[in-house]
Residue frames relative to the residue before (quaternion, step in Angstrom):
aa qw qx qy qz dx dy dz
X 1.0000 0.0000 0.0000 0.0000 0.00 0.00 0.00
X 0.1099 -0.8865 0.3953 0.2141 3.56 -0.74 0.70
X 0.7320 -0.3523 0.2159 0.5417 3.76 -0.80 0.10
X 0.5326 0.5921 -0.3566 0.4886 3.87 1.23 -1.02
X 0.7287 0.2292 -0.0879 0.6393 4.30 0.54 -1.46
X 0.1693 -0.6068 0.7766 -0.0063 3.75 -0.33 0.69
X 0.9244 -0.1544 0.2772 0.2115 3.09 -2.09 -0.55
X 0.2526 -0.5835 0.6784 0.3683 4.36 -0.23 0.32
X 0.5626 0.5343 -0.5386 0.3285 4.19 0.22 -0.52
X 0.7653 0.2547 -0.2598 0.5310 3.80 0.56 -0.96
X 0.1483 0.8140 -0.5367 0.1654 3.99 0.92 0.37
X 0.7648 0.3565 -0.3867 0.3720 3.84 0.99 -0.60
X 0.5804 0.5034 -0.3996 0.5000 4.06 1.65 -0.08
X 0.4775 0.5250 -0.6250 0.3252 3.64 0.96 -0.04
X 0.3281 -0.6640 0.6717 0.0152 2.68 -2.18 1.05
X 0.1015 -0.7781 0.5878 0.1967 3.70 -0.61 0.43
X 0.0058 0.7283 -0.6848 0.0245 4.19 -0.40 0.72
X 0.3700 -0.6081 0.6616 0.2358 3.38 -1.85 1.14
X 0.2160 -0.7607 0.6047 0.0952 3.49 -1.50 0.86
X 0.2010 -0.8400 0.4997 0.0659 3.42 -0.15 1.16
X 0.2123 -0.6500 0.7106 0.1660 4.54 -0.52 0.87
X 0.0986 -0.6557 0.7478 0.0317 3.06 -1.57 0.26
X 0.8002 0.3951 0.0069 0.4511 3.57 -1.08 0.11
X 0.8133 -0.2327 0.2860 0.4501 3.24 -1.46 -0.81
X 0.4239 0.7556 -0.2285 0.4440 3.38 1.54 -0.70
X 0.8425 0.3221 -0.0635 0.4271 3.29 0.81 -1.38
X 0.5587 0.4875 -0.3613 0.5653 3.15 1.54 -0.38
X 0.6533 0.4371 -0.3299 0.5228 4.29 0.88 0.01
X 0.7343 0.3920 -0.3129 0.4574 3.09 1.20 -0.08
X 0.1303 -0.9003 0.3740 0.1804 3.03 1.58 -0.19
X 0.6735 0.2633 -0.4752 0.5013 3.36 0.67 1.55
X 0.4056 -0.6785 0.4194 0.4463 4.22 -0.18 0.76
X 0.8160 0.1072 0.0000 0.5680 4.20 0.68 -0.54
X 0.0657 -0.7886 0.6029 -0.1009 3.69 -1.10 0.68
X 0.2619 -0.7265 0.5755 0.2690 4.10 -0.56 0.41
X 0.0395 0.7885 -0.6074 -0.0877 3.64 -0.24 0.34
X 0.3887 -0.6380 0.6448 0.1613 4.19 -0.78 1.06
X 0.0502 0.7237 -0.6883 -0.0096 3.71 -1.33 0.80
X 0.1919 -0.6359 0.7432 0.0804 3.73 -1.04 1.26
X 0.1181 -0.6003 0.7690 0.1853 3.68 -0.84 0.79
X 0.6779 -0.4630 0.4742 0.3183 3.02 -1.71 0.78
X 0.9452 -0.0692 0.0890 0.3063 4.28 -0.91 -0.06
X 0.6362 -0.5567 0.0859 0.5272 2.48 1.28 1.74
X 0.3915 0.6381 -0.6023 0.2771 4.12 0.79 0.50
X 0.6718 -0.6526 0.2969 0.1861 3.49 -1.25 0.60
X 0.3126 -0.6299 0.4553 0.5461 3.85 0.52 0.79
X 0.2348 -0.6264 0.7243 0.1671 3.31 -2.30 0.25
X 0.5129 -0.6377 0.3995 0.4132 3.24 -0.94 -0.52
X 0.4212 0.6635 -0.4187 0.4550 3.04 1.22 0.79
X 0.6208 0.4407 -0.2840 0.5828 3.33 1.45 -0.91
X 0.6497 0.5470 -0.2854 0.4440 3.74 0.57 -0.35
X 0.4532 0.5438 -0.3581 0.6088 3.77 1.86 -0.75
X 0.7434 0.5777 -0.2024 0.2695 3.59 0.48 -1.47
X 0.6167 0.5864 -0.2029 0.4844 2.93 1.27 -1.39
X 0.6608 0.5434 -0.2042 0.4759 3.72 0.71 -1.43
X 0.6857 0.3870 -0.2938 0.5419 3.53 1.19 -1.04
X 0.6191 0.5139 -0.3092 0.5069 3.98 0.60 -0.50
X 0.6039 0.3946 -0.4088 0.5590 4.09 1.23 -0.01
X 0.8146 0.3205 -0.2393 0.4201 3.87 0.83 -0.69
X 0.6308 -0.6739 0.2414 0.2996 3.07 -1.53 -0.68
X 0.7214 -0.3263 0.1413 0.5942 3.31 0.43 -0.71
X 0.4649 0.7096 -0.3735 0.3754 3.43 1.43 -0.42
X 0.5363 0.7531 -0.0953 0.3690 3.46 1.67 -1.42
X 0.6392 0.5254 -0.0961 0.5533 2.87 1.11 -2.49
X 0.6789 0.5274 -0.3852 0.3356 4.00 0.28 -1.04
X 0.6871 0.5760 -0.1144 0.4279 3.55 1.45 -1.70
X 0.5122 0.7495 -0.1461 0.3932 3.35 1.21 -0.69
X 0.6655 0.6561 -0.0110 0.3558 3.13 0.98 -1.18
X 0.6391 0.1596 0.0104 0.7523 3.12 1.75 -1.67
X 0.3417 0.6036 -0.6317 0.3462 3.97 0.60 0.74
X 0.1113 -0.6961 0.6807 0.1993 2.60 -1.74 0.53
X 0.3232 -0.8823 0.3351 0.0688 3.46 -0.62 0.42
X 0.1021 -0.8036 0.5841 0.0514 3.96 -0.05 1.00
X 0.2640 -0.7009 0.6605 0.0526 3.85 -1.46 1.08
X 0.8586 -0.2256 0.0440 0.4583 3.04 -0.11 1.19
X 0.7548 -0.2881 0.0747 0.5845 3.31 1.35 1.01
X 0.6495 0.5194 -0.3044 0.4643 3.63 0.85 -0.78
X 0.4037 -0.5162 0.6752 0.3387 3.53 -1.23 -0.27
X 0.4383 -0.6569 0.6083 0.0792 2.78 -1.87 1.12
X 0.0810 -0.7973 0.5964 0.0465 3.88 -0.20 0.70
X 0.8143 0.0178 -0.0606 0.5770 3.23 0.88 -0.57
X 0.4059 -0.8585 0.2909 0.1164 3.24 -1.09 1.38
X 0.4589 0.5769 -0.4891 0.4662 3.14 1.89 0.38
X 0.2734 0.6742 -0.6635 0.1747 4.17 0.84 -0.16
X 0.4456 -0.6410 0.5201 0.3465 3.08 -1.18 1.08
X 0.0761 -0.7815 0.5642 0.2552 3.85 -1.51 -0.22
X 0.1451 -0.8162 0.4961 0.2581 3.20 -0.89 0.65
X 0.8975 -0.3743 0.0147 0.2327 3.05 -1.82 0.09
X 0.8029 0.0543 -0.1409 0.5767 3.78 -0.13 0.31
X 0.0268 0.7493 -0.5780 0.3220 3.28 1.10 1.72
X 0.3172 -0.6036 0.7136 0.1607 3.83 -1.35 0.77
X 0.1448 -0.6181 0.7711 -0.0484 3.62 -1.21 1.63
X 0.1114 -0.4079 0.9055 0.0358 3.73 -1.47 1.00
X 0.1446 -0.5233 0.8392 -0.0313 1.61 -2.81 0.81
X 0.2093 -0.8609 0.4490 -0.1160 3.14 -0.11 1.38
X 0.1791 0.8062 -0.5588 -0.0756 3.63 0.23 0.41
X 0.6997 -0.3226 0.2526 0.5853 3.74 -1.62 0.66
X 0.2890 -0.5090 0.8029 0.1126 3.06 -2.52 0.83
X 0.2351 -0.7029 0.6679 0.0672 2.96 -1.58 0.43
X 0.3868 0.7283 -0.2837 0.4893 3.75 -0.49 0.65
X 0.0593 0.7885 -0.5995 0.1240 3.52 -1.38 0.41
């Protein structure tokens, strides 16, 4: 079972959110958008931390390197903090630095 399908016991807080790469992002992920399903553990509310995780637990390390210098909008907004809760069929960018002017 992986960190992405936890438990069928917490099966009614799972959340399922579409993660969108851009950029350099997308070439390490090596797909431009993916659904990824989060079961927080005892009924606690997915974050976007668990939704960072998830995305990292589908790839490889190329991902893990890019990740680091993302930034990241929830349904349009920026993410300052990465425990914001998310809910269900919520839209995660990834956004990694631009270059340019």
């Amino acid at each position: 079972m992986t960190a992405v399908e936890q438990s069928a016991g917490s099966a009614k807080s799972a959340v399922s959110v579409q993660v969108r790469y851009f950029a350099g992002a997308r070439a390490a992920a090596g797909v431009s958008e993916e659904t990824v399903r989060l079961s927080p553990a005892d009924g606690a509310p997915a974050t976007v931390s668990d939704a960072i995780a998830a995305a990292l637990n589908q790839h490889d390390e190329k991902l893990a390197k890019v990740l680091p210098a993302c930034s990241f909008l929830l349904d349009g907004v920026a993410v300052r903090d990465r425990g914001t809760p998310i809910a269900a069929d919520a839209t995660l960018d990834v956004l990694p630095p631009f270059a340019g002017g």
